[in-house]
N, C-alpha and C positions, 0 to 999 in steps of 0.2 A: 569580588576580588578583581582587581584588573591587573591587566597583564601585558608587561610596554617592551616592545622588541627592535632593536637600532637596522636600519636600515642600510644597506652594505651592497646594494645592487639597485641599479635600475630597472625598474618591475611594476605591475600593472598592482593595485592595491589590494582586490580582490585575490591577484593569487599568491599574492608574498603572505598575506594572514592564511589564506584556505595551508598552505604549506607549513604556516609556526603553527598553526593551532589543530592542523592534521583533519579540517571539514572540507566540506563542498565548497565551492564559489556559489554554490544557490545559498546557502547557508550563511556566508559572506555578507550577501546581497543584503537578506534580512534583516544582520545585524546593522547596517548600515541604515538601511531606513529604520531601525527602533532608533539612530542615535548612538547607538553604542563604541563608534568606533573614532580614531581620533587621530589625527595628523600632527605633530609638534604642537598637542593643547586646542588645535581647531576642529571641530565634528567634518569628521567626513561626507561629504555629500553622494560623492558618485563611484559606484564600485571598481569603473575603469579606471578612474585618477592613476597618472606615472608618477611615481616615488622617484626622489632624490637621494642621491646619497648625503649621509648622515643625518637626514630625518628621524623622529620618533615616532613610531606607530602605537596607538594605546588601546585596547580591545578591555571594554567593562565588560566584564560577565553580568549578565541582567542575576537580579536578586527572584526567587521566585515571591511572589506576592498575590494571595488567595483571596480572589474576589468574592462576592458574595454568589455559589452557583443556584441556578436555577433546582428547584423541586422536582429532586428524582426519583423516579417511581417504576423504576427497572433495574434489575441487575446485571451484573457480566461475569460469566464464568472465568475463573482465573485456570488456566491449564500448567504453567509455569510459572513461578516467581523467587527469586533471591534478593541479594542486596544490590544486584546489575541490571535487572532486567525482568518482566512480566512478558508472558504470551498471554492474551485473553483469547476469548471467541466470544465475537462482535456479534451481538443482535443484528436481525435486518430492520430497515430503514432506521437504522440509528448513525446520524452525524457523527463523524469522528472530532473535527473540533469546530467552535464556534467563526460566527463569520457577520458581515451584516445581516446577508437575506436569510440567517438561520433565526427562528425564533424556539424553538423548542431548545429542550436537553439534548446536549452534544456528551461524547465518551469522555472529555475532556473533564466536562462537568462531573461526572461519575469521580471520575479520578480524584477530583479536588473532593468530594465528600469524605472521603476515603485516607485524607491527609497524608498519602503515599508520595514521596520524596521524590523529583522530578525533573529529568535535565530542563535545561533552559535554553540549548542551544536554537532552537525553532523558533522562539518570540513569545511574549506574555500569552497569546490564547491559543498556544500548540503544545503545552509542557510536555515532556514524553516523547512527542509521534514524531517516531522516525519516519513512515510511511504512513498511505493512507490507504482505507478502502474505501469502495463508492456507498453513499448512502444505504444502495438498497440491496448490497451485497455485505452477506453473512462472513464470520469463519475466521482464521486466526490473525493476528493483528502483534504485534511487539511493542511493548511500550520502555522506554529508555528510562532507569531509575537514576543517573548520572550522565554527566557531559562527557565524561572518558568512557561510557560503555556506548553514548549516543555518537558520537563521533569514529568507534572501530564500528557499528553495528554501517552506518551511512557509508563508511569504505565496503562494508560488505557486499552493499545493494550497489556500488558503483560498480565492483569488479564482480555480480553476480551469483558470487559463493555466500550468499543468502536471499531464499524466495520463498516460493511457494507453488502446490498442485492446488488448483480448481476445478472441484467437481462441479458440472452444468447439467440441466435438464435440457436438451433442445426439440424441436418442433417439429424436425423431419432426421433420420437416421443418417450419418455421415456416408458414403460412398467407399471409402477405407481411413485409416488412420493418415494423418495428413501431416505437415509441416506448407503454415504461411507466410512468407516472409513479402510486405505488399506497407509501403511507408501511408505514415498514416497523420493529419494534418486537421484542420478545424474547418467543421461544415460552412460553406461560405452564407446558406441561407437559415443557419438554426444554429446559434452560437451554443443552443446545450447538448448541439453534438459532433461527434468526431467522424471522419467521412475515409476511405481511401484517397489518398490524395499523390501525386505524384513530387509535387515538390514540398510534401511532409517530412516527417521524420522516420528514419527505416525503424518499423518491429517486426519481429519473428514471434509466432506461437506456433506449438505443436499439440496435436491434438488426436486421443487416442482414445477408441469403442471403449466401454466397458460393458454394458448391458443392454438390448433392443426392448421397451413394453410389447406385454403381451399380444397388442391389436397390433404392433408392429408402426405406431406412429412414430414413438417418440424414444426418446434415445439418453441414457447418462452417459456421459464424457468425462474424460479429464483432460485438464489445457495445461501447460506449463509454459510461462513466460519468460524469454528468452531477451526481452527487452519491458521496459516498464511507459505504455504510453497510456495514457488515459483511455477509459473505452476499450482497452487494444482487444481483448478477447470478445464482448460487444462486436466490435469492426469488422475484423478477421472472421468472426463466423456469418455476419451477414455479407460478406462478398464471395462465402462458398452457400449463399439461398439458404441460409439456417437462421434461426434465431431461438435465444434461450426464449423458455416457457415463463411469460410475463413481462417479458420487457419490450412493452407497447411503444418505444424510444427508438428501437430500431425494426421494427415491423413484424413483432409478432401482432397475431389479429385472431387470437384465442379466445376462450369467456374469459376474459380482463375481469371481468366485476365480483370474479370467483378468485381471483391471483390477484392479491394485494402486496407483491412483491418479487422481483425476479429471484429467475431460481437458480442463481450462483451461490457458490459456497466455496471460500480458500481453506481446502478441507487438512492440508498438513503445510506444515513450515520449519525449514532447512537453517540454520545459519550454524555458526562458532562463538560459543559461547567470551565475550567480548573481555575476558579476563581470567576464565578457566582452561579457555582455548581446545575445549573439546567440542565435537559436534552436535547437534542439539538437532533431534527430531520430534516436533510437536501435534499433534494429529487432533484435530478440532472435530467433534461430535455432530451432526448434520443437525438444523434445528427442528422442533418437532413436524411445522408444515411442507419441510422437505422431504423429511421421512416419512410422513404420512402419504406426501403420494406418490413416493416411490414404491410403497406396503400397498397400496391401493390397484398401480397399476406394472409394474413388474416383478419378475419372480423375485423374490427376497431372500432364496437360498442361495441364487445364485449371485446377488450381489454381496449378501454376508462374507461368501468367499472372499470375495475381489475387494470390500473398501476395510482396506490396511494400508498402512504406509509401505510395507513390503512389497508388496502388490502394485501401489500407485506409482513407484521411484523406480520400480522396477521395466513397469511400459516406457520409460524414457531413458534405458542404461544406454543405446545404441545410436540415443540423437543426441545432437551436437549441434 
């Protein structure tokens, strides 16, 4: 269906549609390079182009069209689902969507087996994802069933009033509950990592105890993100000397050959229901090899207490 809007202002291209069509200007972006966007009948090139008055702007909505996916041989727990929206909980090292350098099954893939009805706003091999989580992080995830629940769901993540708590295994015990606010930019010598960086992008995490192991090494946390930067929780705990349990990427130096994947997990997720307009709290089950060694190596009474969503929302009523 396309959708053509007359021009009535002098305005950069990207934000007159981000504005009629209620997305992002990243979202803009995309559609521009599928093609999808149109000047008085000419494809738009460039997301900056100045509009004229009494031009015609044309936005095709892409069609969804189901390639042939890859042989899937894993599943995904669905925690919520209607006719707007799924929360899943994401396997670890499992790709959220397809890319070049991916050659495996991506969640993407899953999706399309499942022949579940899909916004489009993202681009032909993102159907769904509002967001993303990093390969090798577990735990709950949103997938957008329509363009009107993925585009309120995307204002949520802009203005914050939708996220999520992460629960971490780290490597040495934090000193007290913390807040890091420290901008954070691309490693100048290792493009697959994120670094502290001064003239980066500002993020804030907060970061609060929940349980010491027994020997006293190692520590579960919960982080809550306060801004969305790639790596950010990653970053932020290696520049307070921590690093989660497995993730050899930013210098944990553990038995790696024993930990076949870090030990993050987006253990509950916040948002407003993008059409019912109630609040929606979603609490994603830890997978079994995080729970195994947490049962392994600390008390498991005492964390049964503490991992509820009541409990996890509640360490962070007083930060801001």
């Amino acid at each position: 269906m396309n959708k053509t809007f007359d021009v009535d202002a002098i305005i950069r291209l990207d934000k007159f549609l981000a504005e009629k069509l209620n997305v992002s200007r990243n979202q803009i972006e995309n559609a521009i390079k599928a093609e999808l966007v149109f000047i008085d009948n000419i494809i738009a090139k460039k997301s900056g182009t100045m509009l004229k008055l009494g031009q015609v702007v044309t936005f095709h909505e892409p069609q969804i069209t189901i390639s042939e996916p890859q042989q899937i041989d894993f599943d995904v727990d669905i925690l919520f689902e209607d006719d707007d929206l799924m929360i899943l909980n994401k396997p670890y090292n499992l790709t959220v969507h397809p890319a070049p350098s991916v050659k495996e099954s991506t969640l993407v893939d899953w999706l399309k087996t499942k022949n579940i009805s899909l916004s489009t706003l993202s681009g032909e091999e993102r159907h769904g994802i509002v967001h993303r989580l990093d390969k090798g992080t577990s735990g709950a995830i949103a997938i957008a069933k329509n363009n009107l629940s993925h585009q309120n769901l995307s204002s949520q993540l802009e203005d914050k009033s939708m996220g999520r708590y992460y629960l971490a295994i780290i490597d040495l015990p934090l000193k007290e509950n913390c807040i890091v606010e420290k901008n954070i930019g691309r490693n100048q010598h290792n493009r697959l990592k994120m670094d502290i960086n001064q003239n980066g992008r500002y993020a804030k995490t907060a970061f609060t105890k929940i349980s010491t192991s027994k020997n006293g090494k190692f520590e579960l946390i919960v982080a809550k993100l306060f801004t969305g930067r790639t790596h950010q929780i990653r970053v932020h705990l290696k520049s307070l000397h921590r690093h989660i349990i497995g993730d050899s990427l930013y210098g944990f130096k553990g038995e790696i050959n024993k930990i076949d994947r870090i030990f993050l997990h987006a253990y509950c997720m916040y948002l407003e229901h993008p059409t019912k307009k109630v609040r929606l709290e979603c609490e994603a089950p830890l997978k079994e090899d995080m729970f195994n060694f947490l049962n392994n190596n600390f008390d498991m009474e005492d964390i049964s207490e503490k991992l509820n969503k009541n409990f996890i929302i509640g360490c962070f009523n007083s930060i801001s």
